[in-house]
TIRO-2110 file (N, C-alpha, C; in Angstrom, 1 decimal):
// TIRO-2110
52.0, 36.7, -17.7, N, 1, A
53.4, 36.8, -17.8, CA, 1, A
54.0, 37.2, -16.5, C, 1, A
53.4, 37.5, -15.6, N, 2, A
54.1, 38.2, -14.6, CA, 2, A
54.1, 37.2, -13.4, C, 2, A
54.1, 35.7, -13.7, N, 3, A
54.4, 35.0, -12.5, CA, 3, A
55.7, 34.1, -13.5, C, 3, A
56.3, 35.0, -14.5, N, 4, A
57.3, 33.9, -15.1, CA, 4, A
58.6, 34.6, -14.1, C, 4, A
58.5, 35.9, -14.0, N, 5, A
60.0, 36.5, -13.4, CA, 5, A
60.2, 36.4, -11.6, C, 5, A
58.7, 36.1, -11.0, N, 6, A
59.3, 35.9, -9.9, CA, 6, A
59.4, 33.7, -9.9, C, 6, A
59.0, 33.2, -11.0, N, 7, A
59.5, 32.0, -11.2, CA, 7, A
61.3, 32.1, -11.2, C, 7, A
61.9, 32.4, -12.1, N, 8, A
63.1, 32.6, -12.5, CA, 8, A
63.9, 33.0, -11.0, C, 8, A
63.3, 33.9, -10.4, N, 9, A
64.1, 34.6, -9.3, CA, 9, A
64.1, 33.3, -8.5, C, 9, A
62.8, 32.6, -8.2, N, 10, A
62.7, 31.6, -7.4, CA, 10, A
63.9, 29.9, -8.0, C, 10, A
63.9, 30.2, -8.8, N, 11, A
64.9, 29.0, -9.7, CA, 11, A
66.0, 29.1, -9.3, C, 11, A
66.6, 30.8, -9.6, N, 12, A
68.5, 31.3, -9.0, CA, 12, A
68.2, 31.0, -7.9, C, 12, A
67.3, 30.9, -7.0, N, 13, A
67.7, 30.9, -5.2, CA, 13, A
67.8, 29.3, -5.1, C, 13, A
67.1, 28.5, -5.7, N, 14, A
67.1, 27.0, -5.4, CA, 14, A
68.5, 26.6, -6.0, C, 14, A
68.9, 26.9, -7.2, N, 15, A
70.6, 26.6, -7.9, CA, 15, A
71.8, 27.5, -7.2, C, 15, A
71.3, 28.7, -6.7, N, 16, A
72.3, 28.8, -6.0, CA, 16, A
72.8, 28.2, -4.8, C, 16, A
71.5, 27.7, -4.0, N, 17, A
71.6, 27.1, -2.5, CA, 17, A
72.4, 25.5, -2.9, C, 17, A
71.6, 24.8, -4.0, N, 18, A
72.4, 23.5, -4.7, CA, 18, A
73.7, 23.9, -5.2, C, 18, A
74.5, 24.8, -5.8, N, 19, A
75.8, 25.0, -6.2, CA, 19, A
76.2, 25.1, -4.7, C, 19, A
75.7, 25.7, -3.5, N, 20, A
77.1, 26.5, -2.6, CA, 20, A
76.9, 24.3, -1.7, C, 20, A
75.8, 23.9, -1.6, N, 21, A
75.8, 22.5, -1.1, CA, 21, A
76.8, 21.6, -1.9, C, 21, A
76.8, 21.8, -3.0, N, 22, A
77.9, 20.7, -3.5, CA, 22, A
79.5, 21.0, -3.9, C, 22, A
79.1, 22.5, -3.7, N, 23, A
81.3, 22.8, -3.1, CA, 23, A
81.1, 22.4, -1.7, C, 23, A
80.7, 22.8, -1.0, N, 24, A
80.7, 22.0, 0.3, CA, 24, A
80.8, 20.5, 0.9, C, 24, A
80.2, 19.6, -0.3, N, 25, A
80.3, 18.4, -0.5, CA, 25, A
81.8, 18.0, -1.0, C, 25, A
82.0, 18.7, -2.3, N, 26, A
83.4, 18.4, -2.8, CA, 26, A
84.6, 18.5, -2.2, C, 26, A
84.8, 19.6, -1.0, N, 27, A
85.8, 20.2, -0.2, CA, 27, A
85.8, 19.3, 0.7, C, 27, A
85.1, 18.2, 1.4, N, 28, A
84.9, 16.9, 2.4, CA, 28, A
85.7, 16.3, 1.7, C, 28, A
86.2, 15.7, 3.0, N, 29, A
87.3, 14.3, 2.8, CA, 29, A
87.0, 12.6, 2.6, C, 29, A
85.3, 12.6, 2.2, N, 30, A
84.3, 11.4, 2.4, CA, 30, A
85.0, 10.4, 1.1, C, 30, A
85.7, 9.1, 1.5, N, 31, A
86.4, 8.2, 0.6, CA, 31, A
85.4, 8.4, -0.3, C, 31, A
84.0, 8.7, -0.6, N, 32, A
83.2, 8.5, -1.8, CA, 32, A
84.0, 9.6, -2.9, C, 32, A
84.0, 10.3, -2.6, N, 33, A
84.5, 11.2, -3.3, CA, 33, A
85.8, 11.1, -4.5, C, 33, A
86.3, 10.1, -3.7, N, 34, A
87.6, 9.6, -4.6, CA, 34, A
87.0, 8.3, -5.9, C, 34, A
85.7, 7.8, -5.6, N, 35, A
84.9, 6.5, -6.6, CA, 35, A
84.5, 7.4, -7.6, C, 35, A
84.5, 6.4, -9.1, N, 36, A
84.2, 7.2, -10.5, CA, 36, A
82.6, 7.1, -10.2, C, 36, A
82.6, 8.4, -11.0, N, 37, A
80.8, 8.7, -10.7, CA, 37, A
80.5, 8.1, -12.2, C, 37, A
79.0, 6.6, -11.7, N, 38, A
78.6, 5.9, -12.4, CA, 38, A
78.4, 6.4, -14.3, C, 38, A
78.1, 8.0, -14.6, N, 39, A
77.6, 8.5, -15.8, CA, 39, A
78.6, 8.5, -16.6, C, 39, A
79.5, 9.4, -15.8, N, 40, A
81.0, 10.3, -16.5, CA, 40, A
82.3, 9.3, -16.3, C, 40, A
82.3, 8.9, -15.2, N, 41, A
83.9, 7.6, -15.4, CA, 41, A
84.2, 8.5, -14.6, C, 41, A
84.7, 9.7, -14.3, N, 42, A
85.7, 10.9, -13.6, CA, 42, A
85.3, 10.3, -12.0, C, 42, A
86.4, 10.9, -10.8, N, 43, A
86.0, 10.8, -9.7, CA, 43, A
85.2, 11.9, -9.2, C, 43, A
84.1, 11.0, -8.2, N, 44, A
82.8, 12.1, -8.0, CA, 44, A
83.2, 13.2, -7.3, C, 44, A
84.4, 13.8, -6.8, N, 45, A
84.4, 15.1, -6.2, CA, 45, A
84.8, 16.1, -7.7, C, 45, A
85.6, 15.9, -8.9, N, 46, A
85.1, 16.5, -9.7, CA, 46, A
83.6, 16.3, -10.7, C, 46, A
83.3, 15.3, -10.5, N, 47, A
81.6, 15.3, -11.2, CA, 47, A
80.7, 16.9, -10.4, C, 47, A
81.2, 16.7, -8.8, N, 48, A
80.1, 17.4, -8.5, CA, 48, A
80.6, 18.9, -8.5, C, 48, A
81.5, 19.3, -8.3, N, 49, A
82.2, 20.7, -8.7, CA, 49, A
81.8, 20.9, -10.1, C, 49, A
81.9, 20.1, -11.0, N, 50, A
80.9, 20.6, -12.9, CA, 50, A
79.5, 21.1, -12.7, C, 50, A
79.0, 20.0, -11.9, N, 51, A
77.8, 20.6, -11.6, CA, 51, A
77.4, 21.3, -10.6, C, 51, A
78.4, 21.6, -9.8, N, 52, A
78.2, 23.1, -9.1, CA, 52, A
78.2, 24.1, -9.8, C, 52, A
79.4, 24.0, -10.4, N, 53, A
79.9, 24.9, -11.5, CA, 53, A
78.4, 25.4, -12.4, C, 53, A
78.2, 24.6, -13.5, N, 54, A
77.4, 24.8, -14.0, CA, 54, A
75.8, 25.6, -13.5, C, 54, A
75.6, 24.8, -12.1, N, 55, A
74.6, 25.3, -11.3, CA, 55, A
74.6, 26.7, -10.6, C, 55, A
76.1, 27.4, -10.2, N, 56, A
76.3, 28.7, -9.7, CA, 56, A
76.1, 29.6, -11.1, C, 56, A
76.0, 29.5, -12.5, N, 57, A
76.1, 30.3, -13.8, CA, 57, A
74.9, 30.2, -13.9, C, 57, A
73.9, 29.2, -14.1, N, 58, A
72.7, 29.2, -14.2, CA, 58, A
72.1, 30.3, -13.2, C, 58, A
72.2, 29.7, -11.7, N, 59, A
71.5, 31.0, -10.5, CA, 59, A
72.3, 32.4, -10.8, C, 59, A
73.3, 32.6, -11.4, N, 60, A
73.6, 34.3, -11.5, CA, 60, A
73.1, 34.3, -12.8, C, 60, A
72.5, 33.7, -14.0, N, 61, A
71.9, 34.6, -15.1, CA, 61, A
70.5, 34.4, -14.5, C, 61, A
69.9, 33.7, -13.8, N, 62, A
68.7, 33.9, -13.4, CA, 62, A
68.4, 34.8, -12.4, C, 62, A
69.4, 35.0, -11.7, N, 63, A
69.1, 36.7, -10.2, CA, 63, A
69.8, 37.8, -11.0, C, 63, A
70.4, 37.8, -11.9, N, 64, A
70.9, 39.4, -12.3, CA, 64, A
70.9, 39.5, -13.6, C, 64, A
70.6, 38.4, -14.7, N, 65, A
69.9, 38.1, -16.4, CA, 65, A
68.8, 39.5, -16.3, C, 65, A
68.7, 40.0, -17.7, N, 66, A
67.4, 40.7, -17.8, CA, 66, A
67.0, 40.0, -19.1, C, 66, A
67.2, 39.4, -19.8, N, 67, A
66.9, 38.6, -20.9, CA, 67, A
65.8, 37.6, -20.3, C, 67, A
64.6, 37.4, -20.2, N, 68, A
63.5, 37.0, -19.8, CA, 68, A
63.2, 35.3, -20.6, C, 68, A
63.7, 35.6, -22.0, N, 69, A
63.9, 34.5, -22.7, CA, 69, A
64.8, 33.5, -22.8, C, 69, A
66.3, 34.1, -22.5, N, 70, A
67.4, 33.2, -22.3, CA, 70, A
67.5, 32.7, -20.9, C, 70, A
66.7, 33.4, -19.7, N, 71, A
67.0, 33.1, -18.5, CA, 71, A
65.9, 31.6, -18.6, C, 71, A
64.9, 31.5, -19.2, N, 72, A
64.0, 30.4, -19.3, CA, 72, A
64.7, 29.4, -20.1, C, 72, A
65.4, 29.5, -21.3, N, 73, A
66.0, 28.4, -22.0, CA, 73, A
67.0, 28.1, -21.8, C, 73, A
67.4, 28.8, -20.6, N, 74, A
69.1, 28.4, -19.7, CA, 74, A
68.4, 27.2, -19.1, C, 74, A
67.2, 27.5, -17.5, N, 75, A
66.9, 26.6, -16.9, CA, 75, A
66.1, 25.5, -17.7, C, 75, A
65.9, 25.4, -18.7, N, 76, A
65.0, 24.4, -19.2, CA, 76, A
66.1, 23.7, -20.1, C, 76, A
67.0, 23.9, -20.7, N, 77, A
68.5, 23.1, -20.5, CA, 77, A
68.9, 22.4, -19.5, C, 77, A
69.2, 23.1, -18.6, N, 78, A
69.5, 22.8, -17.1, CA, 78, A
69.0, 21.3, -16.4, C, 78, A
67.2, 21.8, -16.5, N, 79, A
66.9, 21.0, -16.1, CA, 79, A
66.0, 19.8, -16.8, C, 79, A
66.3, 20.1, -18.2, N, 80, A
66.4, 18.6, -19.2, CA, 80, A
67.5, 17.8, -19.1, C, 80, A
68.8, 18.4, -18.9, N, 81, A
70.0, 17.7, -18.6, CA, 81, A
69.8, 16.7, -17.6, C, 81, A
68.8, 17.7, -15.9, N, 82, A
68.8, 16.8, -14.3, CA, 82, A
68.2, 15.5, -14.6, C, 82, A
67.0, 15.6, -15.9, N, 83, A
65.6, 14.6, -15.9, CA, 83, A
66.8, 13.2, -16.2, C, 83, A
67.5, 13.7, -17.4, N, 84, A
67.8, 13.0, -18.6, CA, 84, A
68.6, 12.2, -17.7, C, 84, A
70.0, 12.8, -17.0, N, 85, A
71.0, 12.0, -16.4, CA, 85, A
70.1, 11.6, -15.1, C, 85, A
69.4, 11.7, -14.6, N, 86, A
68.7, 10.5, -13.6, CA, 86, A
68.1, 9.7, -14.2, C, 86, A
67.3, 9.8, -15.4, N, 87, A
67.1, 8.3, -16.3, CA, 87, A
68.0, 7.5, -16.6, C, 87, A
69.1, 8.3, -17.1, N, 88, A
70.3, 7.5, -17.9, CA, 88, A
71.1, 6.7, -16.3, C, 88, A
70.8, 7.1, -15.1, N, 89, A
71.6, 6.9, -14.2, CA, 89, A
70.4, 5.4, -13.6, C, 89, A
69.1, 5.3, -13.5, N, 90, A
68.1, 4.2, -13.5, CA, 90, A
68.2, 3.5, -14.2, C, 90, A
68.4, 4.0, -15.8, N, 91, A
68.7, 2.2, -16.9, CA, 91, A
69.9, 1.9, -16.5, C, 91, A
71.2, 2.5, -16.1, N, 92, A
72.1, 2.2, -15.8, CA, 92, A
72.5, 1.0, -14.0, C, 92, A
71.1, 1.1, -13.8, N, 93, A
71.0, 0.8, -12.3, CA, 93, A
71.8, 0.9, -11.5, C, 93, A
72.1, 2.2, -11.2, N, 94, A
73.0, 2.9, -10.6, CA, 94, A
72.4, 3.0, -9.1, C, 94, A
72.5, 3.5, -8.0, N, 95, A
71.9, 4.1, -6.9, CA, 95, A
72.4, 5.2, -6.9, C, 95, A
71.2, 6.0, -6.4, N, 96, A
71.0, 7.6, -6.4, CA, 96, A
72.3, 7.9, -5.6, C, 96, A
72.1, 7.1, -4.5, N, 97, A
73.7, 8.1, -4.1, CA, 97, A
74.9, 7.8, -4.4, C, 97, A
74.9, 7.7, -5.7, N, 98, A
76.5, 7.0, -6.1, CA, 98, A
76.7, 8.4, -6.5, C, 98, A
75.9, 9.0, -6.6, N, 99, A
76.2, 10.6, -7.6, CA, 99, A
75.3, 11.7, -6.9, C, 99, A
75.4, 12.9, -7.2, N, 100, A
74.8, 13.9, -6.6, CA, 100, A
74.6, 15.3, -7.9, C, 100, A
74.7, 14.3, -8.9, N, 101, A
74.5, 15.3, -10.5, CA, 101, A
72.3, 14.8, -10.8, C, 101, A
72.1, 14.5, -10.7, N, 102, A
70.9, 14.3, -11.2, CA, 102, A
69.8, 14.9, -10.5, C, 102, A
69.8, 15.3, -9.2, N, 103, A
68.8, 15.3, -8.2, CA, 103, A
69.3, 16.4, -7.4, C, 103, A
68.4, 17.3, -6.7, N, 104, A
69.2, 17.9, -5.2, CA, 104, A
69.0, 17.5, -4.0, C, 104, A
67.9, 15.9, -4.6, N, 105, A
68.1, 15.5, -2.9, CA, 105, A
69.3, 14.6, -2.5, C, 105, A
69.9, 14.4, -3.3, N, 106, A
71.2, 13.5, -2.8, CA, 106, A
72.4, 14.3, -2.1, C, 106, A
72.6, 15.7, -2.4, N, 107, A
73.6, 16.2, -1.7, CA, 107, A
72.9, 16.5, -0.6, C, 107, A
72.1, 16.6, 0.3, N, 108, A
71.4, 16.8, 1.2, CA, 108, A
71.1, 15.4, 1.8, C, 108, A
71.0, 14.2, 1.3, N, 109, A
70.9, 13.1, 2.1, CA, 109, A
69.5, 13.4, 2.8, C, 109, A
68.3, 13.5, 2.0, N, 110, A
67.2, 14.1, 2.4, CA, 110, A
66.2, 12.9, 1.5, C, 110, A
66.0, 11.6, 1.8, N, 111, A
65.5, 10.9, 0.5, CA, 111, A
64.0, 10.4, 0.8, C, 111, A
63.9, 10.5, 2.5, N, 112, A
62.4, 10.0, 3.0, CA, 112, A
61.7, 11.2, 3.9, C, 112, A
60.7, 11.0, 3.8, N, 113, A
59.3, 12.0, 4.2, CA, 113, A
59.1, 13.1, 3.6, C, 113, A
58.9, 14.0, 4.1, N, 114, A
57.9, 15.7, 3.4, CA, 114, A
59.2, 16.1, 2.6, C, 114, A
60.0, 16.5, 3.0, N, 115, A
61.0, 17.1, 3.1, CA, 115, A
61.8, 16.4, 2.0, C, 115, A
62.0, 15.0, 2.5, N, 116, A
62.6, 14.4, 1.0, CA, 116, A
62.2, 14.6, -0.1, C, 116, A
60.7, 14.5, -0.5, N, 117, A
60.0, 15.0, -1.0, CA, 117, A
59.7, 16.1, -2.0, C, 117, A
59.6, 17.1, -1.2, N, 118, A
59.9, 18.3, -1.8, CA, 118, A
61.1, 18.8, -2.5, C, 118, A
62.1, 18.3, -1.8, N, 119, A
63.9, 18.7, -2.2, CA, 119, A
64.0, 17.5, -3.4, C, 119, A
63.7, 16.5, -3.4, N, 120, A
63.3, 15.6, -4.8, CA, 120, A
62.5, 16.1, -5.5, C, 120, A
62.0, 16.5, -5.6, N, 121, A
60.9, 17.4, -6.8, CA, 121, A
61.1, 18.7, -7.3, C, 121, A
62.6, 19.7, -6.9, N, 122, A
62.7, 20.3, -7.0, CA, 122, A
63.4, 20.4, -8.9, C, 122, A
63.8, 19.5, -9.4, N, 123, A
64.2, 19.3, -10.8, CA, 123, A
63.1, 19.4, -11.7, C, 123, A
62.4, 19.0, -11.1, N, 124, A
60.9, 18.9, -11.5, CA, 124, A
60.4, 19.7, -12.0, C, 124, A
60.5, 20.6, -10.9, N, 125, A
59.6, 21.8, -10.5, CA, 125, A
60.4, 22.8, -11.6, C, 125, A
61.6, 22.4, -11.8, N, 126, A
62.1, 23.9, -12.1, CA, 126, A
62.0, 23.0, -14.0, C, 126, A
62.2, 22.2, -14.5, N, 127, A
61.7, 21.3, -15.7, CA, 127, A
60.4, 22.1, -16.2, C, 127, A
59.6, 21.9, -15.5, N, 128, A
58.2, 22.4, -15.7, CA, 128, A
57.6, 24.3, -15.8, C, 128, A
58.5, 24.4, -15.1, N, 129, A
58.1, 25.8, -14.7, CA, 129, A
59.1, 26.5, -16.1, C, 129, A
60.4, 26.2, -16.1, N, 130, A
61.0, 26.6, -17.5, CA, 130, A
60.5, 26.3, -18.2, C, 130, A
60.1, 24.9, -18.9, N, 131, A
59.4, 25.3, -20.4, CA, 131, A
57.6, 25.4, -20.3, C, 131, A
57.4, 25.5, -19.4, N, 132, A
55.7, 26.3, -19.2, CA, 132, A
56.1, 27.7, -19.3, C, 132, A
57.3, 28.5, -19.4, N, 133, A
57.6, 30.0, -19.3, CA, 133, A
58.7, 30.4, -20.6, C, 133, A
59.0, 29.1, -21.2, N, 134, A
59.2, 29.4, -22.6, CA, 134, A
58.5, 29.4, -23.5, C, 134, A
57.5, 28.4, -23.1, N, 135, A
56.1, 28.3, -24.1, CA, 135, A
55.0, 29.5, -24.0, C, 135, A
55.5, 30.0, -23.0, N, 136, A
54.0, 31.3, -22.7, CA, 136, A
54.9, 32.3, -23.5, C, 136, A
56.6, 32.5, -23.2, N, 137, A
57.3, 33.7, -24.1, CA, 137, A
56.9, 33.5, -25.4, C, 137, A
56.9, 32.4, -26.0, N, 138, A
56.9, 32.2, -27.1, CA, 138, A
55.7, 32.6, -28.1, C, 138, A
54.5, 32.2, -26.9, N, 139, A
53.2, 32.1, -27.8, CA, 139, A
53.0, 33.6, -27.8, C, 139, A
53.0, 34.5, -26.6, N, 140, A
53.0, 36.0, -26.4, CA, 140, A
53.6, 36.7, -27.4, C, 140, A
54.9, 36.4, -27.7, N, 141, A
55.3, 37.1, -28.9, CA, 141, A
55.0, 37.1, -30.1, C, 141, A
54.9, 35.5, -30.5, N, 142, A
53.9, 35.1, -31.6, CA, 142, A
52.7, 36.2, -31.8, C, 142, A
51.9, 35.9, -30.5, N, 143, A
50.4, 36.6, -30.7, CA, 143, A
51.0, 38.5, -30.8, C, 143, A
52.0, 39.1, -29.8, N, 144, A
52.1, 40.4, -30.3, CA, 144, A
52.3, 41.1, -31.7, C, 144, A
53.3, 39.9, -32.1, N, 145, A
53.7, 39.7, -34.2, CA, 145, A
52.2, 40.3, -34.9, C, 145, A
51.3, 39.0, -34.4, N, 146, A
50.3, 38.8, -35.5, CA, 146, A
49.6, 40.1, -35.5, C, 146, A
49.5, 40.9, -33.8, N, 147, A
48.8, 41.8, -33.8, CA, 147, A
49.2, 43.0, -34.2, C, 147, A
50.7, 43.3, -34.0, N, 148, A
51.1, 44.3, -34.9, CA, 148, A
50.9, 44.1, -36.7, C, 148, A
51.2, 43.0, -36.9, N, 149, A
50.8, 43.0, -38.3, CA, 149, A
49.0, 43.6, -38.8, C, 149, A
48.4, 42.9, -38.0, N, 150, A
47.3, 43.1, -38.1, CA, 150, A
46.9, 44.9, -38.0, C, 150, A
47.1, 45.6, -36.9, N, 151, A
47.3, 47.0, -37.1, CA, 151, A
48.1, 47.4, -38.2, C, 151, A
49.1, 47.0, -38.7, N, 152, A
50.1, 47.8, -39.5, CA, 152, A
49.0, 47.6, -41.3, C, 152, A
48.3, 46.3, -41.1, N, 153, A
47.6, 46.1, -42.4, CA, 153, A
46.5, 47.5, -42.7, C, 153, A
45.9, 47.5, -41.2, N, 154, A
44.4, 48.4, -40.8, CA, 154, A
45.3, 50.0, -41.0, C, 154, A
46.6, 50.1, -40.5, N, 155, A
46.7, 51.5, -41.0, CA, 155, A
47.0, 51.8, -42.3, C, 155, A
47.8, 50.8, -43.0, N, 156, A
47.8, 51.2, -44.2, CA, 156, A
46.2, 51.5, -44.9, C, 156, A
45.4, 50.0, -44.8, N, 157, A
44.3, 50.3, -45.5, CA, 157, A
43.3, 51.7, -45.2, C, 157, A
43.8, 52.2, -44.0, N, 158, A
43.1, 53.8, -43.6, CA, 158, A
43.6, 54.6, -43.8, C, 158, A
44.8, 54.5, -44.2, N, 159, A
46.1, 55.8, -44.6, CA, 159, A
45.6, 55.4, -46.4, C, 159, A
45.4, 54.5, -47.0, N, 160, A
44.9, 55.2, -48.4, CA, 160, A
43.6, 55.8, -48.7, C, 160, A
44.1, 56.9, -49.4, N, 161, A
43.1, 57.7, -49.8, CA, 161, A
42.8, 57.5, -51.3, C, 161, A
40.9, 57.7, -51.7, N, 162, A
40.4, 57.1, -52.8, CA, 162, A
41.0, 57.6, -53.7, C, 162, A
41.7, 57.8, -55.0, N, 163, A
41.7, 59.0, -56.1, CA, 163, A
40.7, 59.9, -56.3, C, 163, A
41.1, 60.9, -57.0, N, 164, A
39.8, 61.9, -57.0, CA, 164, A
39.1, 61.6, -57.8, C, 164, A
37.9, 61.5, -58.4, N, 165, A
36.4, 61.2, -59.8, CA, 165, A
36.5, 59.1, -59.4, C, 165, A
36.9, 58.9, -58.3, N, 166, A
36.9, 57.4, -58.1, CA, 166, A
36.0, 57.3, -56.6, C, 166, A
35.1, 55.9, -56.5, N, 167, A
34.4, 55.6, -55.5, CA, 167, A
34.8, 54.2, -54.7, C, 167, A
34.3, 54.4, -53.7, N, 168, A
34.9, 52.9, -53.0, CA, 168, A
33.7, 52.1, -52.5, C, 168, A
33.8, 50.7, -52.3, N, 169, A
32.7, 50.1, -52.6, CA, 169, A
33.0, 48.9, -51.5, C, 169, A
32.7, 47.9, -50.8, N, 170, A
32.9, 46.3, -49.6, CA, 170, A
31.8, 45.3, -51.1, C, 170, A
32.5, 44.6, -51.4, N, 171, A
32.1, 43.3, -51.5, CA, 171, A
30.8, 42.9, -51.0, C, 171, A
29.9, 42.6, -51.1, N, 172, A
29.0, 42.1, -49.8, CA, 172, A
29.3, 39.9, -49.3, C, 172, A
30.2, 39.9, -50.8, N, 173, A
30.4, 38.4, -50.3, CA, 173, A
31.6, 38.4, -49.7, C, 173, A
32.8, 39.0, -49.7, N, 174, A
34.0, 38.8, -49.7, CA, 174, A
34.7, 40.2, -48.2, C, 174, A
33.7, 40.9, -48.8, N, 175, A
34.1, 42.2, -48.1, CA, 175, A
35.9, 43.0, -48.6, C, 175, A
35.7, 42.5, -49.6, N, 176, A
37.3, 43.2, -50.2, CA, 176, A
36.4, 44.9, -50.7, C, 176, A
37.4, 45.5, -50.9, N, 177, A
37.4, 47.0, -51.3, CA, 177, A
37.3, 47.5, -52.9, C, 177, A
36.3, 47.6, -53.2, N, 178, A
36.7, 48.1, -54.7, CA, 178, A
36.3, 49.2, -55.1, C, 178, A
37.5, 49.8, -55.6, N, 179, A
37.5, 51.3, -56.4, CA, 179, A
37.0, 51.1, -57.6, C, 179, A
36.3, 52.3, -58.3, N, 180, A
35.5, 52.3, -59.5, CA, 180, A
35.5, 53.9, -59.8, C, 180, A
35.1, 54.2, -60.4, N, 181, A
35.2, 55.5, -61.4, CA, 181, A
33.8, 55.9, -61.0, C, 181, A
33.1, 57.5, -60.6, N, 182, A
32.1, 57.6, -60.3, CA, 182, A
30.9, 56.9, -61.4, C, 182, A
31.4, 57.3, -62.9, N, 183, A
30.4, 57.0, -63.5, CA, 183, A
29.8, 55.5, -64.0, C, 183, A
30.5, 54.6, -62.8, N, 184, A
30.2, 53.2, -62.9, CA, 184, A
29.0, 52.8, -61.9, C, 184, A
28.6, 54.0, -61.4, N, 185, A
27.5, 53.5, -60.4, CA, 185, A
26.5, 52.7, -61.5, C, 185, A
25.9, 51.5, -60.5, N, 186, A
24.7, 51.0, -61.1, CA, 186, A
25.1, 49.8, -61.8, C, 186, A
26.3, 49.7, -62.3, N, 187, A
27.2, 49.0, -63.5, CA, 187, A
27.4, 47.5, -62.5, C, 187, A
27.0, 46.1, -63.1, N, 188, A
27.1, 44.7, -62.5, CA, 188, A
28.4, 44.7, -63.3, C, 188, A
29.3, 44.0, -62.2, N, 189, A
30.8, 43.8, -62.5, CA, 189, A
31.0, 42.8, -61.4, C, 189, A
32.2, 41.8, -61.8, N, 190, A
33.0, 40.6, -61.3, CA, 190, A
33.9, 41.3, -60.0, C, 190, A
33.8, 41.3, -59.0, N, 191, A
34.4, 41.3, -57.6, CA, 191, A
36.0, 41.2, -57.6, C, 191, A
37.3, 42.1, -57.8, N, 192, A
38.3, 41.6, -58.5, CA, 192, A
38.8, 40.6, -57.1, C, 192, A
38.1, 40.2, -56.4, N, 193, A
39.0, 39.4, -54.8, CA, 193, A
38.0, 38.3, -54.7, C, 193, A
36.8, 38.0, -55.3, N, 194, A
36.1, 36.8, -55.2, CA, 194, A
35.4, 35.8, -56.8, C, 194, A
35.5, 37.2, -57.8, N, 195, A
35.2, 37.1, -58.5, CA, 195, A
33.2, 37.2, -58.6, C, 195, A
32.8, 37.5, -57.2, N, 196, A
31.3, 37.4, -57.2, CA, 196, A
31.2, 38.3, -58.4, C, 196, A
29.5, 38.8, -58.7, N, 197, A
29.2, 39.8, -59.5, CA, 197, A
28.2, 40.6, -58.4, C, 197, A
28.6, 41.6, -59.0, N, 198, A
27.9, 42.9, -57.6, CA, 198, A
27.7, 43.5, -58.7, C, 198, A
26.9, 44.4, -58.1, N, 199, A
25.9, 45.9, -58.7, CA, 199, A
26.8, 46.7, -58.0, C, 199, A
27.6, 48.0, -58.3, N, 200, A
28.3, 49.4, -57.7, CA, 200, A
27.3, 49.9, -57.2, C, 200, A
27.1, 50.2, -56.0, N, 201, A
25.8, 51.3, -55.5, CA, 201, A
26.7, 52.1, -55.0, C, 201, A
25.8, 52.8, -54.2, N, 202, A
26.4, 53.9, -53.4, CA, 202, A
27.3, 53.7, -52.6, C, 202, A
29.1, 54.5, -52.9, N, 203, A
30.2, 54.1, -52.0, CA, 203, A
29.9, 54.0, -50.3, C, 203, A
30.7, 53.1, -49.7, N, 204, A
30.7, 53.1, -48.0, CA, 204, A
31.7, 54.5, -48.4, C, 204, A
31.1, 54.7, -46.6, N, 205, A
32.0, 56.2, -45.9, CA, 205, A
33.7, 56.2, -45.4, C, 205, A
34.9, 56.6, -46.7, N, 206, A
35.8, 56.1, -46.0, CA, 206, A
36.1, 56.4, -44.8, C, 206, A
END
């Protein structure tokens, strides 16, 4: 668990640096800016201000969030939305740079070599890394549940005490617990948890 929170820290630095790149984009005078962005119909200098927008809320619950679980299902929203509208923007046969909502390599104009590369994979990266870190919250709590249950069963069963003139007894098929009255030693009887038949011998040590 402890490579999910400096994940998260690492996600707000990448959405923040992509929110302050695409007000910076928006505030330009580039005629594109005024063309409907291919997804939404709207003109692309508000398309990319939404998704700035949206992108600066994400990086401040992920650098100052202490909720470990909603910071993971913020970005894994986030970046189910980046995957989905670059598919929806490919069947549409759009080109990537008709828009700058799906990707962070298009506000950067960064689309060939290492560099392109890595700043293209950055949706990716943060896709995978959010639900690989909701799925670990998820199973971790699960398993801490089961394990408190599991103690809470073991103290009760060691917090009761036998009655007094009564003996305690394990199953040998079942291993369930059965109380009997001393003077049942010796006595073949039906197992009340498996139904086996057992002989009462000498109680285990509670």
């Amino acid at each position: 668990m402890k490579w999910i929170r400096p994940f998260i820290y690492s996600a707000g630095g990448i959405l923040l640096a992509a929110a302050l790149i695409r007000f910076i984009i928006a505030a330009g005078d580039s005629p594109a800016l005024l063309l409907p962005e291919p997804m939404l119909g709207i003109p692309l200098r508000y398309a990319v201000l939404i998704a700035g927008g949206i992108e600066l809320a994400a990086a401040l619950i992920c650098l100052f969030g202490r909720q470990i679980g909603f910071q993971a299902a913020w970005l894994a929203w986030l970046a189910t939305n980046f995957v989905v509208f670059r598919i929806g923007l490919l069947l549409m046969h759009g080109h990537p740079q008709a828009t700058c909502i799906g990707s962070l390599t298009d506000p950067l104009h960064l689309s060939r070599g290492t560099t392109g590369f890595i700043v293209g994979f950055m949706p990716f990266y943060l896709l995978l890394g959010s639900y690989a870190a909701a799925i670990w919250l998820w199973l971790t709590k699960e398993g801490r549940a089961a394990q408190l249950a599991v103690a809470k069963r073991g103290g009760d069963r060691r917090s009761r005490t036998v009655p007094a003139g009564f003996l305690k007894v394990s199953c040998p098929y079942c291993g369930g617990h059965i109380e009997f009255p001393a003077h049942g030693l010796g006595q073949t009887v039906a197992c009340p948890h498996c139904t086996a038949m057992i002989t009462l011998q000498k109680p285990d040590v509670p």
